[in-house]
C-alpha positions as CSV (number, residue, x, y, z in Angstrom):
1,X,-2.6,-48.6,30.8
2,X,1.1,-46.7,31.3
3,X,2.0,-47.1,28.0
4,X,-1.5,-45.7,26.8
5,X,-1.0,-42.7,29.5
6,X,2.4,-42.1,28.7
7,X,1.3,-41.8,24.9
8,X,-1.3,-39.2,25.6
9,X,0.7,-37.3,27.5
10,X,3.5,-37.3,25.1
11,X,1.1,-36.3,21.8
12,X,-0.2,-33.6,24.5
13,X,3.2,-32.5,25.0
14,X,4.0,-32.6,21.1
15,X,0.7,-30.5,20.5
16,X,2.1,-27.8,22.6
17,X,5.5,-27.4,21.6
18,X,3.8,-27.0,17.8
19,X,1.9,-24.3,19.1
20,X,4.7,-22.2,20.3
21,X,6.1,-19.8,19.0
22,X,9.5,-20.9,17.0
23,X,11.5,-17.6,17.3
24,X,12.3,-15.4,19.8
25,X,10.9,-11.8,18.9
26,X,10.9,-10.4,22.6
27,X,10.3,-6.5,20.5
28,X,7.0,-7.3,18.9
29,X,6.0,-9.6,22.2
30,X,6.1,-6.5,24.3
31,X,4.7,-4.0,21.7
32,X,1.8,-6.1,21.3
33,X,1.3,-7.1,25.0
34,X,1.1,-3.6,26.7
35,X,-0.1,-5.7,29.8
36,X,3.2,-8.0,30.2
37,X,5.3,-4.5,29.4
38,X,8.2,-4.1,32.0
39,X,11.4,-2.1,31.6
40,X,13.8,-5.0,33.0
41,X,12.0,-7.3,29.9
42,X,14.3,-5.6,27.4
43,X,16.9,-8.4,28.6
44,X,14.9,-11.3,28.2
45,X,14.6,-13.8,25.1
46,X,10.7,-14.1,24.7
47,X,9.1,-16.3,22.1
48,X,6.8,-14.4,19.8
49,X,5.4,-14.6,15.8
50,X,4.2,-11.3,15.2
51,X,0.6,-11.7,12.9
52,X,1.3,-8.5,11.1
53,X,4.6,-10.6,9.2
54,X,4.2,-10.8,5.4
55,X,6.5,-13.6,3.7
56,X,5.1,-12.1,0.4
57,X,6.1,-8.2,1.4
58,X,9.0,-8.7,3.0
59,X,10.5,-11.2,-0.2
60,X,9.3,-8.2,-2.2
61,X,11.4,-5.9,0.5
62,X,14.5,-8.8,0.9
63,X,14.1,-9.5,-3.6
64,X,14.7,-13.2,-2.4
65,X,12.5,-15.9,-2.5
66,X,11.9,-18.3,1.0
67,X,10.3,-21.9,0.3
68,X,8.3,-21.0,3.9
69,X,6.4,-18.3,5.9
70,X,9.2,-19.5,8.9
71,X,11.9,-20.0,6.7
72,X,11.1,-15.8,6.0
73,X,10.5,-14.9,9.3
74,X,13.7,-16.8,10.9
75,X,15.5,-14.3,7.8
76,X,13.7,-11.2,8.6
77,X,14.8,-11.5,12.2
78,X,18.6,-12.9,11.8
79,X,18.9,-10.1,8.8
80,X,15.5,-8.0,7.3
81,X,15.2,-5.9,10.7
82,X,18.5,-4.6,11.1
83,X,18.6,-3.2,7.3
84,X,14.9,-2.1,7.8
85,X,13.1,-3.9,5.6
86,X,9.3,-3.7,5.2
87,X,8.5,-7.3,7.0
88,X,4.3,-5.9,6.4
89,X,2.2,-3.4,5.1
90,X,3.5,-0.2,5.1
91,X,5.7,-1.5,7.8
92,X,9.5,-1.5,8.4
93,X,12.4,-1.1,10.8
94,X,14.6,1.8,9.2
95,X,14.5,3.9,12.6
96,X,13.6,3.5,16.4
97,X,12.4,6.6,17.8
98,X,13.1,6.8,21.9
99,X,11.2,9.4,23.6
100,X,12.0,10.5,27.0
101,X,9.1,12.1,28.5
102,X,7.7,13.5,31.6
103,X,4.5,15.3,32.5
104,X,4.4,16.7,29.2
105,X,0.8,16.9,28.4
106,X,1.0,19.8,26.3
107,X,3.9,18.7,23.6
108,X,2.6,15.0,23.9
109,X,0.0,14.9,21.4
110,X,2.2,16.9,19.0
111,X,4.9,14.5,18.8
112,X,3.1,11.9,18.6
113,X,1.1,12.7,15.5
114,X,4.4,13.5,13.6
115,X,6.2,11.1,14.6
116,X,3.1,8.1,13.8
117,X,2.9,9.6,10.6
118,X,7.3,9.7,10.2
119,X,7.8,6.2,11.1
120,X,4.9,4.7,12.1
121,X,3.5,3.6,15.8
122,X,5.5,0.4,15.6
123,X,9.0,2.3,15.8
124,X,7.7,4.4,18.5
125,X,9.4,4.1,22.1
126,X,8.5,6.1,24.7
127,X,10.4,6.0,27.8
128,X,8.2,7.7,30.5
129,X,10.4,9.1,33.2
130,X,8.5,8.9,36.2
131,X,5.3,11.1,35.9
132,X,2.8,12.2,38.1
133,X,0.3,14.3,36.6
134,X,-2.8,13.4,36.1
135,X,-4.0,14.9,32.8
136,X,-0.5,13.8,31.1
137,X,-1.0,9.8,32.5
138,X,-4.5,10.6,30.8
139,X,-2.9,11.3,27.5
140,X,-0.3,8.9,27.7
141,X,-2.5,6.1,28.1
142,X,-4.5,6.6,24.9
143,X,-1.2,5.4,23.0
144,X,-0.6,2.8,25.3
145,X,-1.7,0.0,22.5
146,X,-0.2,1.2,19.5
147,X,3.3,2.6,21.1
148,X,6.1,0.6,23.0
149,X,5.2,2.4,26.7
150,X,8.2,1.7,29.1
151,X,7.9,3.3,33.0
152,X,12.0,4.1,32.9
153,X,13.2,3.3,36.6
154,X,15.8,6.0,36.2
155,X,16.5,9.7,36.3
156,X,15.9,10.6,32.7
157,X,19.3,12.1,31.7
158,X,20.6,8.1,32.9
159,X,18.5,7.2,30.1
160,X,21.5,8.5,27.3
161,X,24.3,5.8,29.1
162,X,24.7,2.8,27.3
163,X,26.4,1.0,29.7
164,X,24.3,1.8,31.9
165,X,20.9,0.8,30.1
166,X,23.1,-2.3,28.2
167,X,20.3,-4.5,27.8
168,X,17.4,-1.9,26.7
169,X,20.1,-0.9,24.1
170,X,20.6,-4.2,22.5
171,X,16.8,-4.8,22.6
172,X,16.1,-1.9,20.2
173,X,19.4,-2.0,18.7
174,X,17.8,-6.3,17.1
175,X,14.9,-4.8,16.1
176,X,15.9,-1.8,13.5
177,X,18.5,-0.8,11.1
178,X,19.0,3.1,13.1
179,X,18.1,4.5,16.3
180,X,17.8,7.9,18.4
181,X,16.6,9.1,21.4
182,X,14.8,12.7,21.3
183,X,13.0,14.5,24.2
184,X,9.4,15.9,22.8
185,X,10.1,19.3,21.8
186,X,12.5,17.7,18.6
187,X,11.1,16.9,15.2
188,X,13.7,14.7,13.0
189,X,13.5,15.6,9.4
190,X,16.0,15.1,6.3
191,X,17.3,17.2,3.9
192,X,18.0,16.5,0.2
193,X,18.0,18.0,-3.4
194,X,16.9,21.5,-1.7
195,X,14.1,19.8,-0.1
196,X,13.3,18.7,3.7
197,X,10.3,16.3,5.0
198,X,9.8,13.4,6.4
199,X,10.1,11.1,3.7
200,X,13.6,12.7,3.1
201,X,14.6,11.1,6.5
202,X,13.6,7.8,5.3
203,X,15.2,7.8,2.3
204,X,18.7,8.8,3.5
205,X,18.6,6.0,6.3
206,X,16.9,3.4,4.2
207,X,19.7,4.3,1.1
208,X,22.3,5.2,3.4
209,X,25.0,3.3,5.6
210,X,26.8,5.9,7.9
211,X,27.6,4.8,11.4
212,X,26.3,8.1,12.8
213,X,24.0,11.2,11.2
214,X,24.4,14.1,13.6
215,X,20.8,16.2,13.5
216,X,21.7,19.3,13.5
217,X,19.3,21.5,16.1
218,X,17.4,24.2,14.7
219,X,15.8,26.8,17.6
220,X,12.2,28.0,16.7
221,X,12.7,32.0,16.6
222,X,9.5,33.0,18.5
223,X,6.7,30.7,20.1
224,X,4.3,29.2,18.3
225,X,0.3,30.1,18.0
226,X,-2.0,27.3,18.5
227,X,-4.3,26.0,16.5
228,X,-8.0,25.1,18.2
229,X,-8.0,21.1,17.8
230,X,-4.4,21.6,20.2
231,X,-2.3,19.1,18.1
232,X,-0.4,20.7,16.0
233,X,1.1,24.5,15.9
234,X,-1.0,27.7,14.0
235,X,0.9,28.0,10.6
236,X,4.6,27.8,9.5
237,X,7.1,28.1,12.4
238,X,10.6,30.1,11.7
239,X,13.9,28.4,12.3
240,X,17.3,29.9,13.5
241,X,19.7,28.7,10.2
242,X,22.7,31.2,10.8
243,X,26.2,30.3,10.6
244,X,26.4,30.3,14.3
245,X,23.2,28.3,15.2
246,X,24.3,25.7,12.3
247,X,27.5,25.1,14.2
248,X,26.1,25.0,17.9
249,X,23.1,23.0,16.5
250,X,25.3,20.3,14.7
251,X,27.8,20.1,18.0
252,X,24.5,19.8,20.6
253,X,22.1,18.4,18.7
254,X,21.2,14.5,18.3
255,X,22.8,11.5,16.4
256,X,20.9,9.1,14.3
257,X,22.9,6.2,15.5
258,X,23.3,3.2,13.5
259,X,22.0,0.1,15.2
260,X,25.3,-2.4,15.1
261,X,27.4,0.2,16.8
262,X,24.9,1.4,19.5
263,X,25.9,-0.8,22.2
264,X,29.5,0.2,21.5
265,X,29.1,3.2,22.3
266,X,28.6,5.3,25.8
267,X,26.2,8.0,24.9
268,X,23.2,7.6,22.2
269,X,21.9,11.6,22.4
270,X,23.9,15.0,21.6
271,X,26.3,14.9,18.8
272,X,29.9,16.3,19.1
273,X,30.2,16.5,22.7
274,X,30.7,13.0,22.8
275,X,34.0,12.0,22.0
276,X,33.2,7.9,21.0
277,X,30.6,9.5,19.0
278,X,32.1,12.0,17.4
279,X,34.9,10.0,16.2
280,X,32.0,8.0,14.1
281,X,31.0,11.0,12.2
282,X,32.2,11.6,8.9
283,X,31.6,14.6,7.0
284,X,29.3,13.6,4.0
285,X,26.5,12.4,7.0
286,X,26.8,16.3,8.1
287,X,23.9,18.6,7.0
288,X,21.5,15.7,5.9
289,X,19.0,15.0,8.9
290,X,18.1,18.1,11.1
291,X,15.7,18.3,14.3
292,X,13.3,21.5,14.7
293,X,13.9,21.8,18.3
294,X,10.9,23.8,20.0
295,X,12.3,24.8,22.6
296,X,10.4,28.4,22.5
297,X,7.2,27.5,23.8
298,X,6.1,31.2,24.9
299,X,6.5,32.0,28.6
300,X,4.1,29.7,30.6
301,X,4.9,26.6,29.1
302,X,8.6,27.2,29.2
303,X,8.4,27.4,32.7
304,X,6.5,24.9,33.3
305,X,9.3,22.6,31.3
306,X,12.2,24.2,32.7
307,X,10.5,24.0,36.5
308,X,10.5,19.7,36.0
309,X,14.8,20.1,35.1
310,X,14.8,22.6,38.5
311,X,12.6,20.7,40.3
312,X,14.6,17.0,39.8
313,X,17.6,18.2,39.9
314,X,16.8,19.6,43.3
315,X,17.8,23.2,42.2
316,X,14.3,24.5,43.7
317,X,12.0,22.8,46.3
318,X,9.5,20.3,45.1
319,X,6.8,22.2,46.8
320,X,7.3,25.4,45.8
321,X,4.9,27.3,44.5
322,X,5.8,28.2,41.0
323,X,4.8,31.9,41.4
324,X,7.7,32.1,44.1
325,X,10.5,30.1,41.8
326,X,11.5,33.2,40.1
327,X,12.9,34.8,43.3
328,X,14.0,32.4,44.5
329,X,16.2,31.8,41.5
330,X,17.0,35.3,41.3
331,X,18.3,35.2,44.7
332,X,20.5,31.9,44.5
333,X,22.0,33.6,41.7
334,X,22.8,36.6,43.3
335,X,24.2,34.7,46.3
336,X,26.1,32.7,44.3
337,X,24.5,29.3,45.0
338,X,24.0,28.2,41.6
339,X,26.6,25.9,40.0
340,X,27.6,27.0,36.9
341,X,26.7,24.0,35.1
342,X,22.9,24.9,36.4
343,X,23.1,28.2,35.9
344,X,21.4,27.2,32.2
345,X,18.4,26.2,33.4
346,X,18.1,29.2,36.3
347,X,18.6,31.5,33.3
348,X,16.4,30.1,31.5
349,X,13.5,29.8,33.2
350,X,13.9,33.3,34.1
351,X,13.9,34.7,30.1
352,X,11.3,32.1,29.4
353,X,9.0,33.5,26.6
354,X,11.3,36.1,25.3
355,X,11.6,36.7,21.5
356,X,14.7,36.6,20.7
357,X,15.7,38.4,18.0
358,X,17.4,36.2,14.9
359,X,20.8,36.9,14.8
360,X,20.6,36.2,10.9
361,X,19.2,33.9,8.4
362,X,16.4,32.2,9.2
363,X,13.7,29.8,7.0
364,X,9.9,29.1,7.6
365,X,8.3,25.1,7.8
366,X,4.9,24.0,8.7
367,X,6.6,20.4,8.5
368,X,5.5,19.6,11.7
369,X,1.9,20.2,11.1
370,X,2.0,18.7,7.6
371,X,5.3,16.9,7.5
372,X,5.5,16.3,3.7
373,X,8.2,17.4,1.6
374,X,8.6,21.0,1.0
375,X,11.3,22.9,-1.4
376,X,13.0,25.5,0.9
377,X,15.9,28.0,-0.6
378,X,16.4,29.7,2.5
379,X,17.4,26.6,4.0
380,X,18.7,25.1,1.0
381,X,21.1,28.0,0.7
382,X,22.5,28.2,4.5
383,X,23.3,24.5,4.8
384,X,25.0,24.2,0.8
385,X,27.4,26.9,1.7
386,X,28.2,25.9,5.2
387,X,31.4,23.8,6.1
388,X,30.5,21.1,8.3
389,X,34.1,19.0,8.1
390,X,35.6,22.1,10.3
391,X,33.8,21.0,13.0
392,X,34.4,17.3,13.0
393,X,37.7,16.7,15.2
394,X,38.9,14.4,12.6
């Protein structure tokens, strides 16, 4: 009688164990379990076979043949994901997108329907900074199956140390060939043979093998006109593309970080203000990839952005009533009381929704609305004369 109990219990034990999962995947067992989602998860090891694998696609994608669906799948995850491959359908791992978010409700939807339509709601990773309102946790939540949704523990600005966040970094860092970390007023796109889009982006980072593409920063002239459905922007929006904004774009704006150096680094953000990061960038990855930074959202909603940056970084009283903010920054300034580092987000919360006038060149887009591949000569012609290698400290 033992032996016969000990027997069942074994086969019971041997049933399981097949039924397992035989890799560790802990990226697709969080994306597709939003209910077992928690930030300190990044470090674990789960075990996980993601359905949506294709040993047909991804030999197609790999040009190798596997005698098993495992034998593919153990591949794809020791090699395929870090060089991007497409592992499905019209899926693949050639960038993570990390957005850091709070209380945006109005730029949410925006983002999120160019950037599912860049690279796909798989490579999405939004890191939501401790919100509270209402309508935005609303919004949020409609995405909350089909993006990686993380509540970041952190103030937001933490969110760019490496050291700091080790363990999220090396989590994203097993799971896709690059990686960067945008707020939602940036749109990545690429540049090539007098073109930019979307698909450009793709092409350069699937093709490519720079450690680091520095998007360059291109500031939206005047605010944008909305269109009725609310999700995307009223007609082309025009770019800043002067010599001047070119260089303080490529300095400040963010890197496209390749995934086997991430965690050696201390900053995945800005570009050249970063010293261990600007040592990685080498002149032929300059000009390529650029973000349309909307940061020109007309004067309400500026306000109400730059308020959240006062607000947390305890420039003006959480209670205040927004109506009284602009004395009240007008006064610290006047007394002095501002830090000069802060004096950026004073100032501009006070200028909020003024036009500013282009100091030169500039060139038109609807990419965000559309984001397919347009031919652009104004573009085309700033960025082909411009000398990005003066810039580089190497």
């Amino acid at each position: 009688m033992d032996l016969q109990r000990w027997t069942f219990h074994a086969w019971q034990r041997i049933r399981c164990f097949a039924a397992r999962p035989r890799f560790h995947d802990t990226y697709q067992y969080l994306l597709e379990r939003p209910e077992e989602r928690h930030f300190d998860r990044c470090g674990s090891d789960l075990r996980h076979e993601t359905p949506f694998f294709s040993k047909r696609v991804y030999e197609n994608s790999r040009r190798k043949r596997f005698f098993s669906r495992r034998d593919a799948y153990r591949d794809w995850l020791a090699v395929g994901r870090t060089r991007g491959l497409e592992f499905g359908a019209g899926l693949n791992t050639y960038l993570k997108v990390v957005l850091k978010i709070k209380d945006d409700a109005y730029l949410l939807p925006k983002w999120m329907d160019y950037y599912g339509r860049l690279v796909g709601w798989h490579n999405i990773i939004v890191m939501d900074c401790g919100s509270r309102d209402e309508a935005y946790l609303s919004l949020l939540a409609e995405y909350r199956e089909r993006v990686l949704l993380f509540s970041y523990p952190h103030y937001y600005d933490n969110l760019h140390d490496v050291a700091f966040n080790l363990n999220f970094y090396r989590f994203v860092s097993r799971s896709c060939k690059y990686l960067c970390v945008v707020d939602a007023d940036e749109f990545v796109f690429g540049y090539r043979d007098g073109t930019i889009g979307g698909d450009n982006l793709l092409s350069i980072l699937s093709e490519g093998d720079e450690p680091i593409y520095p998007g360059t920063w291109y500031q939206n002239i005047a605010a944008p006109a909305e269109r009725s459905d609310d999700r995307a922007w009223q007609g082309p929006l025009r770019f800043d593309v002067s010599r001047d904004a070119i260089a303080a774009g490529t300095f400040n704006g963010k890197a496209i970080v390749r995934s086997n150096i991430c965690p050696d680094l201390t900053h995945v953000g800005h570009n050249l203000h970063v010293g261990d990061v600007a040592a990685r960038i080498r002149p032929d990855a300059c000009g390529r990839i650029g973000v349309l930074h909307v940061s020109n959202l007309g004067s309400t909603q500026a306000r109400m952005r730059v308020l959240r940056h006062l607000k947390a970084k305890g420039l003006v009283p959480s209670d205040m009533p927004s109506d009284s903010v602009a004395d009240f920054l007008a006064e610290a300034i006047a007394r002095g009381s501002i830090a000069q580092g802060d004096r950026h987000y004073a100032d501009q919360f006070l200028r909020a929704g003024e036009v500013a006038a282009a100091p030169g060149p500039t060139f038109e887009t609807d990419l965000i609305a559309r984001s397919v591949r347009e031919r652009n000569p104004d573009f085309q012609r700033q960025i082909e004369a411009f000398d990005f290698a003066a810039l580089l400290p190497h």
